[in-house]
N, C-alpha and C positions, 0 to 999 in steps of 0.2 A: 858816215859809211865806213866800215871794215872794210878796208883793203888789203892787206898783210897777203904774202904771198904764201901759198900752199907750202907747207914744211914739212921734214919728214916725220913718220910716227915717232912717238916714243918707244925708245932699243927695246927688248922684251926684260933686259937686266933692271928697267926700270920695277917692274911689277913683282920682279923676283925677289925682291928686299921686305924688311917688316911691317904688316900690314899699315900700323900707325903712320910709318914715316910716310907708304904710298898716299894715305889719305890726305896727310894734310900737305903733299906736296904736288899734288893731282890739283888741289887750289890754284887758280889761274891757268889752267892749261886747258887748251882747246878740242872741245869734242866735237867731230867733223863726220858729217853723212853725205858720199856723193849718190844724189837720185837727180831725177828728169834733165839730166845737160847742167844740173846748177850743184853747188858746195852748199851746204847746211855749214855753221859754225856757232857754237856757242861755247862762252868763255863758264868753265868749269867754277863755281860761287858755294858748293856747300857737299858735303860728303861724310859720309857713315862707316866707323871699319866694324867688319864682323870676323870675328878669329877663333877656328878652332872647334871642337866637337863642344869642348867644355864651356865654350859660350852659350848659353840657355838664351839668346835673343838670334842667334849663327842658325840655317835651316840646314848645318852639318853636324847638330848636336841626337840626330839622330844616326847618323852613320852614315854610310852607302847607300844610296838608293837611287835608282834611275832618277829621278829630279837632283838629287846633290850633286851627284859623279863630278860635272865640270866642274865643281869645289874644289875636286883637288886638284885641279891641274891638269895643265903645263899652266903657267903663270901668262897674264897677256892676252887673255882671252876673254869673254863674254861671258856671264852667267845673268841670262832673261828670266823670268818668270813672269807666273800670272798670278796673282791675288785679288780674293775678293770675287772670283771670275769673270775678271773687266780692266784691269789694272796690268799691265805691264811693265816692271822696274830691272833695270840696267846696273848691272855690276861686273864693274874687272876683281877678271881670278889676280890673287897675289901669291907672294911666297915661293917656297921649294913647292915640287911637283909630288902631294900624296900630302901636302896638312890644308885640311882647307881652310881658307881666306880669301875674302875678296873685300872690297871698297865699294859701296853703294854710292851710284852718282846719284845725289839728291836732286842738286837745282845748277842751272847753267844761265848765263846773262845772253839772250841772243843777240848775235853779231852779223851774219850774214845769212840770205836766203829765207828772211825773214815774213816777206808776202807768202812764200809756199808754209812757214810754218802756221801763223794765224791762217789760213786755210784747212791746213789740219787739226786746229783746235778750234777752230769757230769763234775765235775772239780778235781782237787788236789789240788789245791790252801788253803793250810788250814787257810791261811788269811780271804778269802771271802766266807768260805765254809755257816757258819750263821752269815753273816758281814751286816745285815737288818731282819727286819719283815717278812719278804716271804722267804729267803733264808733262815732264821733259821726252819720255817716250813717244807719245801720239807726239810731240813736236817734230821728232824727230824721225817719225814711221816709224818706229822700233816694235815688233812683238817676237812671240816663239821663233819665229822663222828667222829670229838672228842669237838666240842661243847656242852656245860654244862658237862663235863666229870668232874668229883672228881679230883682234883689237888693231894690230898691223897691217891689215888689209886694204885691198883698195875702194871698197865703198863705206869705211867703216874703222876710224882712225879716234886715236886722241894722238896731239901734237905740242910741242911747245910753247905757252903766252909767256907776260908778261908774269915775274915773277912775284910773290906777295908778299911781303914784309913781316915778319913777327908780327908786330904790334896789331897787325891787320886782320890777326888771325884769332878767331874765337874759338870756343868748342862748351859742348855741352850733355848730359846725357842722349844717348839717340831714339828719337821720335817716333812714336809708338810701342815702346816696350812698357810701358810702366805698370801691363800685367805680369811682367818678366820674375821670377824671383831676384831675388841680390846677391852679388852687387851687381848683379847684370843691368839690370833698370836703372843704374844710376852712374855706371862709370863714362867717364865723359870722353866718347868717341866718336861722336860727331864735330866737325870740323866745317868753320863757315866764312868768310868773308865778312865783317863786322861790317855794318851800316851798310849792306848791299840790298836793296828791294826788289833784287831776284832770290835771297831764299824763299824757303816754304815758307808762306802765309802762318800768321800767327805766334813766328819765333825768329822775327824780325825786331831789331832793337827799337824801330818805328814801327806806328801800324800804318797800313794801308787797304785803299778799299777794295776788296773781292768784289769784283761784279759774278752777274748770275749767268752769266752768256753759257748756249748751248755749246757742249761739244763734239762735234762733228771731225768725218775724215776719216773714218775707222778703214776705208779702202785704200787709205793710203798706206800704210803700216806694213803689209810684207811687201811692196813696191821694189823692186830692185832686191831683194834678199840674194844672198852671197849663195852664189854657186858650192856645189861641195860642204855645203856650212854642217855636216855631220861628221867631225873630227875621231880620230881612234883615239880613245881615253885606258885610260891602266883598268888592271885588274885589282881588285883590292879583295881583301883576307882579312 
């Protein structure tokens, strides 16, 4: 059992440094949801950066637009979406405020609060419980209704683990671009936790078996959603 005492977020100075470095030092460090009286915890195991207009794989290579905006900042903040119209994926903004970047959290090792999460994914599998980008969301009730939300907030943190080692740490092209042009599709910005069996299924240095279990809980997901979660964002030109 996880018991580590609740720590503070990480400073927003953290987010505001380059993309790369936030990804692969967001490794080990804990994303924390507080809903129903209890802490969510999951130790952070795999992560994606996306940088820039000029990145063809980045959803800021089209510019401005009501969906990008929170791209560019203030850095330390939330950038949700939906894909696929069913998927919802969690990324902290990074950088200066007006270049967009953020850090896709892929996959988290859960640690605490873990009957309420198998509850919201319909499985016990605590392998695959947020072993991807969507399945660490519905883990974690995450959808729109926490878009641009304060990463420093109080129901809705990443904070300090244990820290990871070089040697521990992988990386590789990032998962799903490989209809990307180049070298978008192949430069290696995903960043993972080597031999952990909570990354995403299938780019595990082991395999492991995917069960079929349904997934359920979709009412849990805007549960507790942050007060105020519509921030004043810049103007851009």
């Amino acid at each position: 059992m996880y018991t580590r005492p609740v720590a503070s977020a990480l400073p927003r100075s953290f987010y505001s440094r380059p993309t790369l470095t936030v990804a692969r030092e967001l490794l080990g460090c804990v994303l924390s949801r507080r809903v129903d009286g209890q802490i969510l915890r999951g130790r952070i195991v795999e992560t994606e950066a996306y940088i820039g207009e000029e990145d063809l794989a980045c959803h800021a290579r089209a510019g401005v637009t009501p969906r990008t905006e929170p791209l560019y900042g203030p850095p330390g903040f939330a950038y949700v979406y939906l894909t696929y119209g069913m998927h919802h994926l969690l990324n902290a903004v990074t950088e200066a405020r007006g270049k967009p970047a953020a850090v896709l959290i892929r996959a988290a090792e859960p640690l605490q609060g873990i009957e309420w999460m198998e509850e919201a994914r319909g499985l016990a599998d605590r392998h695959l419980l947020a072993s991807g980008p969507a399945r660490l969301c519905r883990a974690f009730g995450l959808d729109l209704a926490w878009n641009r939300a304060d990463l420093r907030g109080d129901d809705l943190w990443i904070e300090r683990g244990d820290p990871v080692a070089e040697p521990d740490v992988a990386t590789s092209p990032r998962i799903g671009c490989q209809n990307v042009p180049g070298p978008w599709d192949t430069i290696p910005w995903r960043f993972y936790l080597a031999g952990s069996p909570h990354v995403t299924p299938g780019r595990r240095p082991r395999k492991l078996l995917v069960t079929s279990a349904p997934e359920i809980g979709n009412n849990r997901a805007s549960r507790n959603a942050p007060a105020g979660r519509i921030r004043n964002t810049p103007n851009h030109r």
